[in-house]
PyMOL Python script that loads the backbone (N, CA, C, O; Angstrom):
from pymol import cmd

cmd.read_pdbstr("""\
ATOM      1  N   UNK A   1     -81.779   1.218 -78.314  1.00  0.00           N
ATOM      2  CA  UNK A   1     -82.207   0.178 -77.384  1.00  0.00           C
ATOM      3  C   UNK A   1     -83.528  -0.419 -77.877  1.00  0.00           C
ATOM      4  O   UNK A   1     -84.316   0.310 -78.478  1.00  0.00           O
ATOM      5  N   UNK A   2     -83.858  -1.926 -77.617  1.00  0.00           N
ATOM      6  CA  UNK A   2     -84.800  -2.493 -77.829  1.00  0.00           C
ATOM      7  C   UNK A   2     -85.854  -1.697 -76.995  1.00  0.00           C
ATOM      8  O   UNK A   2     -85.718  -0.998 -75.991  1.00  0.00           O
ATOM      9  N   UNK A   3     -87.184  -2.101 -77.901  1.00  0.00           N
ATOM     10  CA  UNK A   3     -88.576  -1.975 -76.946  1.00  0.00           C
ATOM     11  C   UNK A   3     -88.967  -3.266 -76.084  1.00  0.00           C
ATOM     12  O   UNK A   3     -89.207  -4.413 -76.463  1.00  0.00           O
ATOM     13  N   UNK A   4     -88.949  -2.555 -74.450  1.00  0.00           N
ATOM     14  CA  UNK A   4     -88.648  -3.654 -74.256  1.00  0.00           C
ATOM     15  C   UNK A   4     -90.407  -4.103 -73.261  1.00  0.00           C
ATOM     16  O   UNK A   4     -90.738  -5.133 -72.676  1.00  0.00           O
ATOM     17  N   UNK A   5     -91.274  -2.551 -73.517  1.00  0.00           N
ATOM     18  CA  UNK A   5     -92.424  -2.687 -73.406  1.00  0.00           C
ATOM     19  C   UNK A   5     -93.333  -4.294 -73.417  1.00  0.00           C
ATOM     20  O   UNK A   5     -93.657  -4.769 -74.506  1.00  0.00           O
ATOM     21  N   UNK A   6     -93.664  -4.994 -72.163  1.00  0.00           N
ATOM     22  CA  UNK A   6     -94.537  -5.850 -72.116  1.00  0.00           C
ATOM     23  C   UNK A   6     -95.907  -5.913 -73.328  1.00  0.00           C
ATOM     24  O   UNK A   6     -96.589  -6.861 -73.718  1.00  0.00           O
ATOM     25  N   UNK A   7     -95.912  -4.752 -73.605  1.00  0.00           N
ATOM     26  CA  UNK A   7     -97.831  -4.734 -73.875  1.00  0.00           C
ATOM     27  C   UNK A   7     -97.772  -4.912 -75.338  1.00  0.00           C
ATOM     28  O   UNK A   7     -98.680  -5.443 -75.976  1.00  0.00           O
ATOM     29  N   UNK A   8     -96.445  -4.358 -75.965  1.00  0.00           N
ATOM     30  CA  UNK A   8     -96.345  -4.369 -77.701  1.00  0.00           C
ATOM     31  C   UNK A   8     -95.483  -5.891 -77.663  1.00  0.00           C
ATOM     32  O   UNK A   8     -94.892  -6.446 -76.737  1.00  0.00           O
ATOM     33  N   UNK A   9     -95.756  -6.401 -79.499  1.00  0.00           N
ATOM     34  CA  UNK A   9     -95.138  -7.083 -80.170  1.00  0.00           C
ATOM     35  C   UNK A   9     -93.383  -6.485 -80.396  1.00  0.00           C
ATOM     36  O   UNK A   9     -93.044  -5.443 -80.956  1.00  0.00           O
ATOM     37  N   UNK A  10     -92.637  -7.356 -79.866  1.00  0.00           N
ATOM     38  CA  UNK A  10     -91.164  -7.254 -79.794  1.00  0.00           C
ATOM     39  C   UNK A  10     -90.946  -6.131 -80.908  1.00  0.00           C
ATOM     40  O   UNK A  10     -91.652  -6.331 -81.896  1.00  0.00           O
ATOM     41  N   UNK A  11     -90.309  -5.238 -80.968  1.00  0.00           N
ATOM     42  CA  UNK A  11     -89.926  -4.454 -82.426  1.00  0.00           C
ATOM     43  C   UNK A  11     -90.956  -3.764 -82.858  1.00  0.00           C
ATOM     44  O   UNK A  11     -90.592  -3.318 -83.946  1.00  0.00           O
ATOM     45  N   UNK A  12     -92.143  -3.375 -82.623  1.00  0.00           N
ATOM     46  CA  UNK A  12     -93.235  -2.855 -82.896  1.00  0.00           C
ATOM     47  C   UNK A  12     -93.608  -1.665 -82.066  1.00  0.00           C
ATOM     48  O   UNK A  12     -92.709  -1.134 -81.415  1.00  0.00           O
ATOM     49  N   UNK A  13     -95.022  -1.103 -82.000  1.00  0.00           N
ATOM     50  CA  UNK A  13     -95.613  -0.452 -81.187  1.00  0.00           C
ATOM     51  C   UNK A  13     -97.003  -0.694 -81.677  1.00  0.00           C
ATOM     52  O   UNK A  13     -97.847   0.166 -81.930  1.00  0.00           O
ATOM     53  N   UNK A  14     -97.116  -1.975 -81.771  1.00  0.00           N
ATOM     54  CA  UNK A  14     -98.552  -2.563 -82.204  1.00  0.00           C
ATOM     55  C   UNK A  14     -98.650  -3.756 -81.079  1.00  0.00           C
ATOM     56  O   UNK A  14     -97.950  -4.762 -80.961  1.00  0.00           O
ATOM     57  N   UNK A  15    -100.030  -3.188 -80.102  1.00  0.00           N
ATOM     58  CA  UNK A  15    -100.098  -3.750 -78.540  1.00  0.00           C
ATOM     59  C   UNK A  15    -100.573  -5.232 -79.105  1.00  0.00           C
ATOM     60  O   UNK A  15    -101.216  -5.447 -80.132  1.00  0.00           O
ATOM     61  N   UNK A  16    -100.048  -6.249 -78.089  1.00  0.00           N
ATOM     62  CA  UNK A  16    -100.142  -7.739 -78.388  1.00  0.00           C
ATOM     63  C   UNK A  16    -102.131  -7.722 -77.778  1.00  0.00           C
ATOM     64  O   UNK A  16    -102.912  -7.453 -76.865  1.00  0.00           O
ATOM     65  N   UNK A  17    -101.946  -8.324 -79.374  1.00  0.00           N
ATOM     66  CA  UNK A  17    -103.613  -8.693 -78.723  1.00  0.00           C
ATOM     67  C   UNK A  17    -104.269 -10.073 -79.242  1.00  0.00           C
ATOM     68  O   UNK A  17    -103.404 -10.712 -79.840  1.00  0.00           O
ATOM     69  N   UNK A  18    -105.168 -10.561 -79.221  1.00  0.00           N
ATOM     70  CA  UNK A  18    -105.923 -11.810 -79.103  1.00  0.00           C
ATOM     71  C   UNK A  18    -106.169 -12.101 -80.554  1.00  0.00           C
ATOM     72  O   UNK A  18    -106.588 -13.236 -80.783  1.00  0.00           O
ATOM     73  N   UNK A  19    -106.028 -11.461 -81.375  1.00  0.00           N
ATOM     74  CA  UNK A  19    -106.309 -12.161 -83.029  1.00  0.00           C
ATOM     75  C   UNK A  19    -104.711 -11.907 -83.474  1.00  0.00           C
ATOM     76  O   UNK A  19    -104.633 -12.345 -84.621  1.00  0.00           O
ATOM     77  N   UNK A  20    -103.588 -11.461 -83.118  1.00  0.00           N
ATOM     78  CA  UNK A  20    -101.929 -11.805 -83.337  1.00  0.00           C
ATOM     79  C   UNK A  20    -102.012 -10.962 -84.423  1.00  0.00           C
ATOM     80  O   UNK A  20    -101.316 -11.227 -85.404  1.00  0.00           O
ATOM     81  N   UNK A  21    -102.962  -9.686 -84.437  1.00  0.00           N
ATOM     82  CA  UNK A  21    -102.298  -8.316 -85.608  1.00  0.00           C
ATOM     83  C   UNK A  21    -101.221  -8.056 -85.389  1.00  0.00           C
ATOM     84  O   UNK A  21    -101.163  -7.910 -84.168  1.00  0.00           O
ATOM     85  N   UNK A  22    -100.045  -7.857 -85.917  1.00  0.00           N
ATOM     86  CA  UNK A  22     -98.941  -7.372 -86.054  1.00  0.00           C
ATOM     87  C   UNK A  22     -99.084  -6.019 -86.711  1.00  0.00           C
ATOM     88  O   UNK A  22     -98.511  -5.089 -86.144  1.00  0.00           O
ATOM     89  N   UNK A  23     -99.571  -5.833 -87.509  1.00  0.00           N
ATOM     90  CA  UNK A  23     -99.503  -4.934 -89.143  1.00  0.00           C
ATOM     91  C   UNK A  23    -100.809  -3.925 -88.042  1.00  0.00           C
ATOM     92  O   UNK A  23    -101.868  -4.335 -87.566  1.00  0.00           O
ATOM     93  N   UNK A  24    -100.149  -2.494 -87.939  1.00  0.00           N
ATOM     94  CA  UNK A  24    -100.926  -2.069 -87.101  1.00  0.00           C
ATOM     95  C   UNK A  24    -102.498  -1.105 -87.971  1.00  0.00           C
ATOM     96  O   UNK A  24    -103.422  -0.490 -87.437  1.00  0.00           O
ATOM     97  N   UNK A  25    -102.202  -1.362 -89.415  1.00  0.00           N
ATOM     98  CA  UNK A  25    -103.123  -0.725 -89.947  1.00  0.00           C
ATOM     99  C   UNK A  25    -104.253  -2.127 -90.051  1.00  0.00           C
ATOM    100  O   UNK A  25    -105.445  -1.818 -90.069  1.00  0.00           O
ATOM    101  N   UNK A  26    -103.984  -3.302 -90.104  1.00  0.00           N
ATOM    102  CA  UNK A  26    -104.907  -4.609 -89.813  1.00  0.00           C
ATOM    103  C   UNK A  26    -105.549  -4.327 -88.330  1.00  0.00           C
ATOM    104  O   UNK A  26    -106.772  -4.317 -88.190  1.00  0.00           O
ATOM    105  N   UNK A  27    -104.807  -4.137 -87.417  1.00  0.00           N
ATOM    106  CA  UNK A  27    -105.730  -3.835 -85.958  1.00  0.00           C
ATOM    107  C   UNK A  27    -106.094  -2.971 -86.138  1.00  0.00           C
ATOM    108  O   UNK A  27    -107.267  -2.868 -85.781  1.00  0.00           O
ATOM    109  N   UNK A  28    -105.504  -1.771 -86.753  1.00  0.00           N
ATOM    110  CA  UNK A  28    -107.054  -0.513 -86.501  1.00  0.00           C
ATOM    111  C   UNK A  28    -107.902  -0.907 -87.154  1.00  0.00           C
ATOM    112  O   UNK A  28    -108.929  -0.670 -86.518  1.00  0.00           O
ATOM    113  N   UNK A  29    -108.171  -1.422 -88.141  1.00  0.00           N
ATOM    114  CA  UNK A  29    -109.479  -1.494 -88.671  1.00  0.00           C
ATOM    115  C   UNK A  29    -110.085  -2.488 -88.110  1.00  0.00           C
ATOM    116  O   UNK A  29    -111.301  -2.332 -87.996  1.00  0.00           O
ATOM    117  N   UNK A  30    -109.692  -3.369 -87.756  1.00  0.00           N
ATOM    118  CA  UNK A  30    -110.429  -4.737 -86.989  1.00  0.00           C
ATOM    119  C   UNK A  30    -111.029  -4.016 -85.569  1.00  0.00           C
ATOM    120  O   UNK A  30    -112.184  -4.216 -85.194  1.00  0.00           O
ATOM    121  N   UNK A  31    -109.860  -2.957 -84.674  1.00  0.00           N
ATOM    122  CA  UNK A  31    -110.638  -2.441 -83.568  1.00  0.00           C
ATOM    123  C   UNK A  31    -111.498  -1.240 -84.380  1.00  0.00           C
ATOM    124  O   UNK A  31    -111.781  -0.496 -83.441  1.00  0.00           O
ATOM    125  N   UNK A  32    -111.964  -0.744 -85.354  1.00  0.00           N
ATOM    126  CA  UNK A  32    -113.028   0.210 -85.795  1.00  0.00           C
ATOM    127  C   UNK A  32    -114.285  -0.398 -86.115  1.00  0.00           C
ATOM    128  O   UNK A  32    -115.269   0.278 -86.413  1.00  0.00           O
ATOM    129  N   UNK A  33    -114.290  -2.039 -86.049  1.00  0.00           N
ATOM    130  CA  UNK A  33    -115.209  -2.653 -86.753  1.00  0.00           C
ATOM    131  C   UNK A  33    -115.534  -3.072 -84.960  1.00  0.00           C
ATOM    132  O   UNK A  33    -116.695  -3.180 -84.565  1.00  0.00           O
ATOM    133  N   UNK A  34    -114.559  -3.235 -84.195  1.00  0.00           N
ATOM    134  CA  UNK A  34    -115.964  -3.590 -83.161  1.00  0.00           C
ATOM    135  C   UNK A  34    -116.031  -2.422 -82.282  1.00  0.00           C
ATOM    136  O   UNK A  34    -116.807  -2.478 -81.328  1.00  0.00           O
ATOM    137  N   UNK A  35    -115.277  -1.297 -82.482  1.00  0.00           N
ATOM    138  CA  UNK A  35    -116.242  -0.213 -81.359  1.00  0.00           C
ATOM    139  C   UNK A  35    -117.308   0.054 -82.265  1.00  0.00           C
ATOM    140  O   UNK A  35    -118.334  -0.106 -81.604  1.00  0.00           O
ATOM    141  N   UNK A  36    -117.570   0.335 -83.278  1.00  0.00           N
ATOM    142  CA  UNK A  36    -118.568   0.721 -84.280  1.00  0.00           C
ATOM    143  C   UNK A  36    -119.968  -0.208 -83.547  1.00  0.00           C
ATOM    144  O   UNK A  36    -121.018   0.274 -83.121  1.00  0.00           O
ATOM    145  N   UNK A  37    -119.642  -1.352 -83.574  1.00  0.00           N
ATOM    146  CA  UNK A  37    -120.653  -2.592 -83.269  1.00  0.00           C
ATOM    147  C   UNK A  37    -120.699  -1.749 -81.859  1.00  0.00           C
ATOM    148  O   UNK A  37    -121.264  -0.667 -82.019  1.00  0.00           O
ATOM    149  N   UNK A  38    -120.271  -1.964 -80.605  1.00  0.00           N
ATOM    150  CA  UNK A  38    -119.934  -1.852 -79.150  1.00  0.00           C
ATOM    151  C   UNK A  38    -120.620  -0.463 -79.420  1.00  0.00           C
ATOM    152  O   UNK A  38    -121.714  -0.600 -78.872  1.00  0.00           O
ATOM    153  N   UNK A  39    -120.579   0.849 -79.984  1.00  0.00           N
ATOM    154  CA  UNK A  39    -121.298   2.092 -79.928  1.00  0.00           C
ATOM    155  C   UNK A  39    -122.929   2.018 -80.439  1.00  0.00           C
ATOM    156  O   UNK A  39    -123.825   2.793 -80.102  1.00  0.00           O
ATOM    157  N   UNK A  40    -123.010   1.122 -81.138  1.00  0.00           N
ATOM    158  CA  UNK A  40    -124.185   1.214 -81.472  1.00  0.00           C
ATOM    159  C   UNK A  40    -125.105   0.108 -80.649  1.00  0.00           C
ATOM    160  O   UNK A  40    -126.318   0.284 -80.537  1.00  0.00           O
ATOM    161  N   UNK A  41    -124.534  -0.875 -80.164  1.00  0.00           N
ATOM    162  CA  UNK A  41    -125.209  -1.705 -79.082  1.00  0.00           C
ATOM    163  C   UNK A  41    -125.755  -0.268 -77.972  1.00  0.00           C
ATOM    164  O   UNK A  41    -126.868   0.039 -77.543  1.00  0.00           O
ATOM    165  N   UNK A  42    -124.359   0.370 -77.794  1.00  0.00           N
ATOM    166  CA  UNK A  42    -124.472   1.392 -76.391  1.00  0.00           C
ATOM    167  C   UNK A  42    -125.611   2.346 -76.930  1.00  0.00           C
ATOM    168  O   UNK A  42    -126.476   2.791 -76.176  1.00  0.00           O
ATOM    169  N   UNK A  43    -125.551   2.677 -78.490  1.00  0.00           N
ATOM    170  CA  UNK A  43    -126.972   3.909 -78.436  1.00  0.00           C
ATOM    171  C   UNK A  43    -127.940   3.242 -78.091  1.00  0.00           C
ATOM    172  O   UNK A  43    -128.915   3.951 -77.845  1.00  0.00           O
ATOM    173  N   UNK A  44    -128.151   1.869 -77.926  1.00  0.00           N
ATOM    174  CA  UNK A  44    -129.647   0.941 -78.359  1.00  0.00           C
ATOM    175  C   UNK A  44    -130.135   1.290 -76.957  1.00  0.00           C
ATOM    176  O   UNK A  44    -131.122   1.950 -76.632  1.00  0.00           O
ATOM    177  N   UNK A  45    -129.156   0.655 -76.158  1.00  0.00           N
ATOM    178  CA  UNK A  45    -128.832  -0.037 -74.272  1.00  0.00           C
ATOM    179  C   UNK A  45    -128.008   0.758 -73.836  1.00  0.00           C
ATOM    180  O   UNK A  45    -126.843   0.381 -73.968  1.00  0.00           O
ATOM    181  N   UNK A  46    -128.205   2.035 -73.210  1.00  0.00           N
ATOM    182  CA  UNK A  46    -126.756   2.893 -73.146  1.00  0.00           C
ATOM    183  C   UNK A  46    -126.620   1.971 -71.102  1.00  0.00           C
ATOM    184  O   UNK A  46    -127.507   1.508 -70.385  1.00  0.00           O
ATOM    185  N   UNK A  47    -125.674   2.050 -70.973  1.00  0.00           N
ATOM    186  CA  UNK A  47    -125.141   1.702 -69.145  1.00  0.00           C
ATOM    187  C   UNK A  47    -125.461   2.555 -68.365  1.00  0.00           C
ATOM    188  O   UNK A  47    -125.291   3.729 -68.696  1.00  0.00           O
ATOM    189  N   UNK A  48    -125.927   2.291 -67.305  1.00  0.00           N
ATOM    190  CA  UNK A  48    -126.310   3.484 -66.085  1.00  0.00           C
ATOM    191  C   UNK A  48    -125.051   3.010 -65.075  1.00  0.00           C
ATOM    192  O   UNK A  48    -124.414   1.957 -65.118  1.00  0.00           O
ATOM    193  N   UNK A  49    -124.917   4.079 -64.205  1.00  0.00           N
ATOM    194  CA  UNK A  49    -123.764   3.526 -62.946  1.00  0.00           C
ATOM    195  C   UNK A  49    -123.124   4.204 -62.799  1.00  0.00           C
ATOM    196  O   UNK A  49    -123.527   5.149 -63.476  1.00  0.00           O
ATOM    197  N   UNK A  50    -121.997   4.560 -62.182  1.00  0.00           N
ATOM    198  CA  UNK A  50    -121.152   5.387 -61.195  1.00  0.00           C
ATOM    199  C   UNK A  50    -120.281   6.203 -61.667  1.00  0.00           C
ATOM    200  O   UNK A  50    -119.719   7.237 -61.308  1.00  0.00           O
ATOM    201  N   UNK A  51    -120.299   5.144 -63.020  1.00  0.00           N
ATOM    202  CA  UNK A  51    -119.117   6.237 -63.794  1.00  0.00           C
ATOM    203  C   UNK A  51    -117.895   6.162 -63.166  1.00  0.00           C
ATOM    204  O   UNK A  51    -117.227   7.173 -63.388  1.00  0.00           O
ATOM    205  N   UNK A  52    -117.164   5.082 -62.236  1.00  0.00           N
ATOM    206  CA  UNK A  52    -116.223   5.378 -61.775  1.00  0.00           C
ATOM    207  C   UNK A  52    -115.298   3.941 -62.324  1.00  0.00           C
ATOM    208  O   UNK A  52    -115.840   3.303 -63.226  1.00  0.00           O
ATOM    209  N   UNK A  53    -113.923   3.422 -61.802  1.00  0.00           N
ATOM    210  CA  UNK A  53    -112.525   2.938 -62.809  1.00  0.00           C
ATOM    211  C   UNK A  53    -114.117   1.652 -62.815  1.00  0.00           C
ATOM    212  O   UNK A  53    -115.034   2.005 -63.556  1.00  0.00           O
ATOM    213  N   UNK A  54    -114.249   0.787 -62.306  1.00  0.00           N
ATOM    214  CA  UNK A  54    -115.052  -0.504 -62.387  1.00  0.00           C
ATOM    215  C   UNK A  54    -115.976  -0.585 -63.544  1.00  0.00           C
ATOM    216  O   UNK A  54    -116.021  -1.460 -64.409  1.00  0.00           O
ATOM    217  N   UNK A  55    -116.746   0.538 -63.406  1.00  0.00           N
ATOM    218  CA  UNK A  55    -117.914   1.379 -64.541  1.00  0.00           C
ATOM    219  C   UNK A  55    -117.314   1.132 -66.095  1.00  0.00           C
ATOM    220  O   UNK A  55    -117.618   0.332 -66.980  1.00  0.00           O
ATOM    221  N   UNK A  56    -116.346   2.170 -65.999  1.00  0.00           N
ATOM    222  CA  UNK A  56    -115.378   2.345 -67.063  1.00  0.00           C
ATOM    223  C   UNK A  56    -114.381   1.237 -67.497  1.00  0.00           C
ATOM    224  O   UNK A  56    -113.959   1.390 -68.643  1.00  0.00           O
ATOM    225  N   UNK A  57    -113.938   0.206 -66.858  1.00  0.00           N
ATOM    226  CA  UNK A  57    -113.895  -0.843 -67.525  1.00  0.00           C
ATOM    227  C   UNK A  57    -114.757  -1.791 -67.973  1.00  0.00           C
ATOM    228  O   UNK A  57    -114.667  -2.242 -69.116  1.00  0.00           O
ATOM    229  N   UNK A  58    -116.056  -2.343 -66.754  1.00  0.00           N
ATOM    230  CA  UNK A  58    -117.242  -2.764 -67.443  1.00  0.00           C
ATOM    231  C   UNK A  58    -117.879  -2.435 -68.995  1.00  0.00           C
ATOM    232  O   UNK A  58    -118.532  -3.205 -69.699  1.00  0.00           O
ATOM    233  N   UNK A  59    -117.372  -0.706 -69.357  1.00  0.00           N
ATOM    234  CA  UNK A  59    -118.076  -0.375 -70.412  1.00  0.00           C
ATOM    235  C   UNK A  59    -117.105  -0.590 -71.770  1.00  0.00           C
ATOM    236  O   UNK A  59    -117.707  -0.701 -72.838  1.00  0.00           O
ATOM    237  N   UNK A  60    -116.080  -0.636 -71.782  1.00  0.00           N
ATOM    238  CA  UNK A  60    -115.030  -1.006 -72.029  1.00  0.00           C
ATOM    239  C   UNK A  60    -114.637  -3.022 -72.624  1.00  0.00           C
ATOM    240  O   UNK A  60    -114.127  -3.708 -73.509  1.00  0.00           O
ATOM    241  N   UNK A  61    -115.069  -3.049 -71.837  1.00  0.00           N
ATOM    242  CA  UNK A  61    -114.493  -4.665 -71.763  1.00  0.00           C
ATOM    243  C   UNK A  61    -114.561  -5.641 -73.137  1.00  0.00           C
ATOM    244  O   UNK A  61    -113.863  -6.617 -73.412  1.00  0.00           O
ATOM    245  N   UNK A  62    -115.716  -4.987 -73.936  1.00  0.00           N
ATOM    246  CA  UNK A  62    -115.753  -5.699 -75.202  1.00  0.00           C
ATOM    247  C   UNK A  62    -114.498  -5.480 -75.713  1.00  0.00           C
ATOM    248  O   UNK A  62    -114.084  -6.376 -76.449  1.00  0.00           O
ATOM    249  N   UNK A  63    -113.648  -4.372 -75.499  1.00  0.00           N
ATOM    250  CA  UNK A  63    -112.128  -4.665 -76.573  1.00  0.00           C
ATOM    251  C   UNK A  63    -111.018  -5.719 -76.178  1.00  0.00           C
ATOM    252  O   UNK A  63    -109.956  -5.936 -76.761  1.00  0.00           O
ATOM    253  N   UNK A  64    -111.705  -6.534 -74.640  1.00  0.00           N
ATOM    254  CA  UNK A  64    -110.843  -7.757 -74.540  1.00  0.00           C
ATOM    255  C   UNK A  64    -110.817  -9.069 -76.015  1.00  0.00           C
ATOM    256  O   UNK A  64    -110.120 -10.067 -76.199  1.00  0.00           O
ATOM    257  N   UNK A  65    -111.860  -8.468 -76.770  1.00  0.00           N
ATOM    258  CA  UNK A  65    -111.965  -9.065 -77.877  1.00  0.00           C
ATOM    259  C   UNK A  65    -110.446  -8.994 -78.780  1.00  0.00           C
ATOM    260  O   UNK A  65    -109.954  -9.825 -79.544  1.00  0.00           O
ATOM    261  N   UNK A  66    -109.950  -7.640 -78.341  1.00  0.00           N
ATOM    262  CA  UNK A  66    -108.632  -6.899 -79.142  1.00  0.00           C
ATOM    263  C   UNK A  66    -107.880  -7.491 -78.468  1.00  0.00           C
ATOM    264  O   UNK A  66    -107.332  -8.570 -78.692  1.00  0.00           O
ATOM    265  N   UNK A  67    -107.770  -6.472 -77.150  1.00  0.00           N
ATOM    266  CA  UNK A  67    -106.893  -6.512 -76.171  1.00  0.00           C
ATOM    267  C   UNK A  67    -106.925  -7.061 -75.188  1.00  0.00           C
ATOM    268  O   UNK A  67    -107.831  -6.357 -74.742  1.00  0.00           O
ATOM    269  N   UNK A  68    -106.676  -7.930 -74.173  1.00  0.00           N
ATOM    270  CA  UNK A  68    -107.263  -8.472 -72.600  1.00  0.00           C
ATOM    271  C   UNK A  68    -106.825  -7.526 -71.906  1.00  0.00           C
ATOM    272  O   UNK A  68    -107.481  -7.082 -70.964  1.00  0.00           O
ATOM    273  N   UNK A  69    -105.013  -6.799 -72.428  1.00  0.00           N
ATOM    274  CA  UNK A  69    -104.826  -5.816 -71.507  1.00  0.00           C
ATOM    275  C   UNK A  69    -105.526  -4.219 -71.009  1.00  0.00           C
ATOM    276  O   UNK A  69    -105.286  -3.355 -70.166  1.00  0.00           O
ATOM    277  N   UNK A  70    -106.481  -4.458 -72.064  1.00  0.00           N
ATOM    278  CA  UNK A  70    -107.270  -2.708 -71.691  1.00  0.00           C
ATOM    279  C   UNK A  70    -108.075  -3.074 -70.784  1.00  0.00           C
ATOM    280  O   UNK A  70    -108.712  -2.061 -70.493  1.00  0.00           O
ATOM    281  N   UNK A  71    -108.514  -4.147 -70.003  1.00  0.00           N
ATOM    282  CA  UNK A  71    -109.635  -4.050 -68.746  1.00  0.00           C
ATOM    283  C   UNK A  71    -109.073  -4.046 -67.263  1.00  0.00           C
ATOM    284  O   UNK A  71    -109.702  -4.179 -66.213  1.00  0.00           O
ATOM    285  N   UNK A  72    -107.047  -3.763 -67.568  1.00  0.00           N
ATOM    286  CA  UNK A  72    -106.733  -4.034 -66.636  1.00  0.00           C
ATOM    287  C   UNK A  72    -105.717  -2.656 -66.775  1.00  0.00           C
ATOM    288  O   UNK A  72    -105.136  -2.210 -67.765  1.00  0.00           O
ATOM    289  N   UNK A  73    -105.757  -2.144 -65.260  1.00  0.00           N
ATOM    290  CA  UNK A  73    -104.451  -0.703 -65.012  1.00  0.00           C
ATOM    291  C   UNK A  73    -103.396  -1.053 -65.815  1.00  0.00           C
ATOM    292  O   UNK A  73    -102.957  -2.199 -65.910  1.00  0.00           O
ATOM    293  N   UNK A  74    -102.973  -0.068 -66.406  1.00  0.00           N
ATOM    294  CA  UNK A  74    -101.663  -0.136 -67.288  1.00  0.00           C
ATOM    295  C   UNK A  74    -100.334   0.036 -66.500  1.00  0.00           C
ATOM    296  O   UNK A  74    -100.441   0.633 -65.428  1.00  0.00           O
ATOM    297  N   UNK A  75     -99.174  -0.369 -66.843  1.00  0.00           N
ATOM    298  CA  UNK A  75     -98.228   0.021 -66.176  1.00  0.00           C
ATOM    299  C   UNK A  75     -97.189   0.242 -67.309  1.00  0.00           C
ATOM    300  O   UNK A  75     -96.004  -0.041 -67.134  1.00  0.00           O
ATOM    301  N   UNK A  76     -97.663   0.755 -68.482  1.00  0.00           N
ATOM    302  CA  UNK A  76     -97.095   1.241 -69.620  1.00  0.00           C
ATOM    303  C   UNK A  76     -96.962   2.694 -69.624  1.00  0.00           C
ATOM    304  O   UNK A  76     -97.672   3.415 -68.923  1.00  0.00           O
ATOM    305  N   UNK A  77     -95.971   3.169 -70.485  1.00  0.00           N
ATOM    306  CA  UNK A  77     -96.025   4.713 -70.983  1.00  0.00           C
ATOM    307  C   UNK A  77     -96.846   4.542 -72.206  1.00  0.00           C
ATOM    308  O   UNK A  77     -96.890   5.641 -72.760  1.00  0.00           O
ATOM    309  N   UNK A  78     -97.487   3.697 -72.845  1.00  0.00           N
ATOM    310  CA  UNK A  78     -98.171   3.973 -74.243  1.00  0.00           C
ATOM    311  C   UNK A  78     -99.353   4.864 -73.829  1.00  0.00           C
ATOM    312  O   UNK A  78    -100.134   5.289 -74.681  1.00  0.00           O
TER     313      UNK A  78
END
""", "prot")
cmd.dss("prot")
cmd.show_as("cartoon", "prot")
cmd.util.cbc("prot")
cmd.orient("prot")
């Protein structure tokens, strides 16, 4: 049976994201190059706050750069 998963590229298991990586060894390295950036902003400026789902996507949210779908509840098995 097809994948018929919303979040991946048809035939894949490489999640549809905002620069159209297909080739899932091209998105990992493109997402290693901005948490790298995004971790080291956070050692500079680390976030204070609740720590709770809002928190944790706020801290998060730069990979809408990747993904738009990681700032939002999943309704995937990935």
């Amino acid at each position: 049976m097809a994948n018929m998963d919303p979040y991946v590229y048809p035939g894949t298991d490489v999640l549809r994201n905002l620069r159209d990586f297909r080739d899932p060894v091209s998105l990992a390295e493109f997402e290693a190059d901005v948490t790298s950036r995004r971790l080291r902003q956070l050692e500079r400026k680390p976030k204070s706050g609740k720590f709770d789902i809002p928190h944790l996507q706020s801290t998060f949210a730069f990979h809408e750069q990747i993904v738009s779908v990681l700032t939002k509840p999943s309704t995937s098995s990935l």
